[in-house]
Backbone bond lengths (Angstrom), bond angles and torsions (degrees), N, CA, C in turn:
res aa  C-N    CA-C-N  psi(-1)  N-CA   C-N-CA  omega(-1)  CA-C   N-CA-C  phi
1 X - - - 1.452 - - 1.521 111.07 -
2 X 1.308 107.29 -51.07 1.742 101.13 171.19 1.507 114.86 -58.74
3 X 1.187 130.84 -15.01 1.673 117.77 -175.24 1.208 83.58 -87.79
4 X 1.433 156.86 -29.50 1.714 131.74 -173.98 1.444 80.94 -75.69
5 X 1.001 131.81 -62.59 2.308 122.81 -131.70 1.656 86.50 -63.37
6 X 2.151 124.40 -24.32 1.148 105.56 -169.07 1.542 90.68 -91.57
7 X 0.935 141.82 -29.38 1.583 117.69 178.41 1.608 129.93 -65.70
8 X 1.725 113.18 -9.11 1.061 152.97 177.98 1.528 112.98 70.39
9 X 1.606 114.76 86.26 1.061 120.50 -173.43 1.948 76.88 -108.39
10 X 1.530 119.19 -49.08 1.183 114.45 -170.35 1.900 98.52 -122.46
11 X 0.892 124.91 -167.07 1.500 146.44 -147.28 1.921 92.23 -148.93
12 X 1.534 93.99 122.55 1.884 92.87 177.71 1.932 98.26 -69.99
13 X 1.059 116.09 138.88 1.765 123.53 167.82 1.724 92.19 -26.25
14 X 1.111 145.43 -51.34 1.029 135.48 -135.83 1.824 113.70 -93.64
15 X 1.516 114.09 -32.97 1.158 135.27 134.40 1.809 119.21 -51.73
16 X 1.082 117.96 -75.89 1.297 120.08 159.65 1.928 134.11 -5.57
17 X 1.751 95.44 -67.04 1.334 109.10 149.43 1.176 146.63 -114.65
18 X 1.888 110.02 40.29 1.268 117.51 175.70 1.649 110.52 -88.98
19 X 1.583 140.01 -2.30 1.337 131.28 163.86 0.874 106.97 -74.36
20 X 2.079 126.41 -36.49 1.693 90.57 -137.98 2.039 71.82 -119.81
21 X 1.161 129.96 24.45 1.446 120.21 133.14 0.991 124.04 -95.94
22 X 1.373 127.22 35.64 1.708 127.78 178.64 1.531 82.76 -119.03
23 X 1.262 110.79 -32.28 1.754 96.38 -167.64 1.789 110.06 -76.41
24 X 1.620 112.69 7.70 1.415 110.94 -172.09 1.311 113.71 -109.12
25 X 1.213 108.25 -171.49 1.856 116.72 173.61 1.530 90.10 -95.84
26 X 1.510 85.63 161.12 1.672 99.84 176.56 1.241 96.91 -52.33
27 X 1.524 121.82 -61.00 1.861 109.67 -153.37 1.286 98.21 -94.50
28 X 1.425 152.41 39.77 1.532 116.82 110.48 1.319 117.78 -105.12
29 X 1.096 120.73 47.19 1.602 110.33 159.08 1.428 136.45 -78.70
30 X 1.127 103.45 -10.86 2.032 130.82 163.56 1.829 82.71 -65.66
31 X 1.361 109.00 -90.84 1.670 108.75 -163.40 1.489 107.95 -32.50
32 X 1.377 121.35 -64.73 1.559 119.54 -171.77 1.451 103.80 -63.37
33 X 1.224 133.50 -50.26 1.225 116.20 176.58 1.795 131.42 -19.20
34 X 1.743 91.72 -72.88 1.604 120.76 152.82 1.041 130.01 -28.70
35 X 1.540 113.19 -52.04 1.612 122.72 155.08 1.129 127.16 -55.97
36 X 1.484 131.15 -39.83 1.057 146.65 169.06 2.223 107.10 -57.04
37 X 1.051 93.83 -47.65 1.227 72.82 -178.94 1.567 126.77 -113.67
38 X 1.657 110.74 28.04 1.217 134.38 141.54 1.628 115.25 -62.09
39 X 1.376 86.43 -63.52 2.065 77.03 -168.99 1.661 95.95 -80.02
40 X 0.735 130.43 -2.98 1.935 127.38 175.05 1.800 93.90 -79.92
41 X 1.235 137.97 -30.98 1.319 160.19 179.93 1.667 118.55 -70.13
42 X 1.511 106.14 -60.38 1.054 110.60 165.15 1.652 129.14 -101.16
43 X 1.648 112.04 16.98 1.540 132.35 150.54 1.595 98.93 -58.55
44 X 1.413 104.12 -80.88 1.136 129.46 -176.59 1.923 108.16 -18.64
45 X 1.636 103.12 -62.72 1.456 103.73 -169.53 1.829 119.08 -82.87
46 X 1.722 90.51 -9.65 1.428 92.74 162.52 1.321 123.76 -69.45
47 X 1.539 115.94 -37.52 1.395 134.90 172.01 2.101 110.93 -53.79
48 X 1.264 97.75 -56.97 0.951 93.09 166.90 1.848 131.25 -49.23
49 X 0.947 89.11 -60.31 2.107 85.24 169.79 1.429 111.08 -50.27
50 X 1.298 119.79 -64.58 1.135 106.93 -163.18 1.361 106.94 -63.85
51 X 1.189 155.84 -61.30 1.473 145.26 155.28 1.476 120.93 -21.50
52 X 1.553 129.20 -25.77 1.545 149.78 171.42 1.639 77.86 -77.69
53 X 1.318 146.14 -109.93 1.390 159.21 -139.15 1.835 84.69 -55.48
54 X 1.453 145.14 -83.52 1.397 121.17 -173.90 1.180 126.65 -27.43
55 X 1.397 97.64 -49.81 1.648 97.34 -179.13 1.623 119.40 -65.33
56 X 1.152 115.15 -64.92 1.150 123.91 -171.37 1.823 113.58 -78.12
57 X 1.635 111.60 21.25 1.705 118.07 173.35 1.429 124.78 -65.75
58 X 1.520 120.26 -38.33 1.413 134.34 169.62 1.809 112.08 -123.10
59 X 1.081 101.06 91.86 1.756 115.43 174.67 1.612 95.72 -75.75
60 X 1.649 86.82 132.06 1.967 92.45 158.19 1.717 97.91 -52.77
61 X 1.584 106.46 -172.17 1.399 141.14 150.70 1.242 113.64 -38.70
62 X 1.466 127.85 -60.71 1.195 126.20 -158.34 2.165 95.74 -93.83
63 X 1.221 121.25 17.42 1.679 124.19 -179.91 1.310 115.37 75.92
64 X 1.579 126.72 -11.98 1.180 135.32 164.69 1.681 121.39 -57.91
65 X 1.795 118.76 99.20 1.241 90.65 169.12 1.138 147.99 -43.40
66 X 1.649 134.78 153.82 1.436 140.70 -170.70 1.729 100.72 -85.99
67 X 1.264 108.54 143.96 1.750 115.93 -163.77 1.534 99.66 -61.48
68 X 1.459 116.31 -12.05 1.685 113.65 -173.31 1.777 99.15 -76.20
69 X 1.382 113.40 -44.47 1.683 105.39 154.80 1.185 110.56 -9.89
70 X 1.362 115.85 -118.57 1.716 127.03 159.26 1.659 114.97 5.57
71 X 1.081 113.79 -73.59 1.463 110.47 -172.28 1.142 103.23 -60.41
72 X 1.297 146.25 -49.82 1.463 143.99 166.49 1.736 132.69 -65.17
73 X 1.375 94.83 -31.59 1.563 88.69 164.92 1.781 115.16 -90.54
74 X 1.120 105.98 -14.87 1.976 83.72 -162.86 1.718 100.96 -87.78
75 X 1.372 117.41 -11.23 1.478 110.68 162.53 1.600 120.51 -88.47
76 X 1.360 117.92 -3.62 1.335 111.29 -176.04 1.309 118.73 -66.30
77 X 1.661 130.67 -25.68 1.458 122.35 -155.96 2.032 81.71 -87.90
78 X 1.105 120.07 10.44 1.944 106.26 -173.12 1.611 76.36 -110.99
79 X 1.425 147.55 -20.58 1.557 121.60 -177.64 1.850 101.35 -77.46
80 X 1.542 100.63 -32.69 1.659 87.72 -177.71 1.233 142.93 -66.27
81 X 1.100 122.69 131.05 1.690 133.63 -173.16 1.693 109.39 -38.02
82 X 0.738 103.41 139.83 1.843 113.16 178.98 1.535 112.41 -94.41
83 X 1.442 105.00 74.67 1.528 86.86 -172.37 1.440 120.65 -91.20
């Protein structure tokens, strides 16, 4: 896992939340921390549905998505806006 975060597929936690704990007081950086990786948590599972719902929008006959699923959902969460 550390040879991807160092090739930068991901960011170590510690990089990750060194901006937006510079922007705090010492004593809530436990709370924001937590926060931080709530909505990083539930990004994550939002991402997931909507890529679950692309894929799985037009099932063949037999309920098996069609491979155009795939080609259209696993790039969609890189078209969405970063808000």
């Amino acid at each position: 896992m550390r040879a991807f975060q160092l090739v930068g597929w991901q960011k170590p936690p510690e990089l990750r939340e060194a901006p937006m704990l510079a922007a705090m007081f010492a004593e809530q950086t436990g709370a924001a921390s937590g926060m931080n990786a709530n909505i990083r948590t539930i990004g994550g599972a939002i991402g997931a549905a909507v890529v679950g719902s692309i894929i799985t929008a037009s099932p063949q006959p037999s309920g098996l998505p069609y491979e155009t699923g795939y080609t259209y959902g696993f790039p969609a969460p890189a078209r969405m806006p970063p808000w």
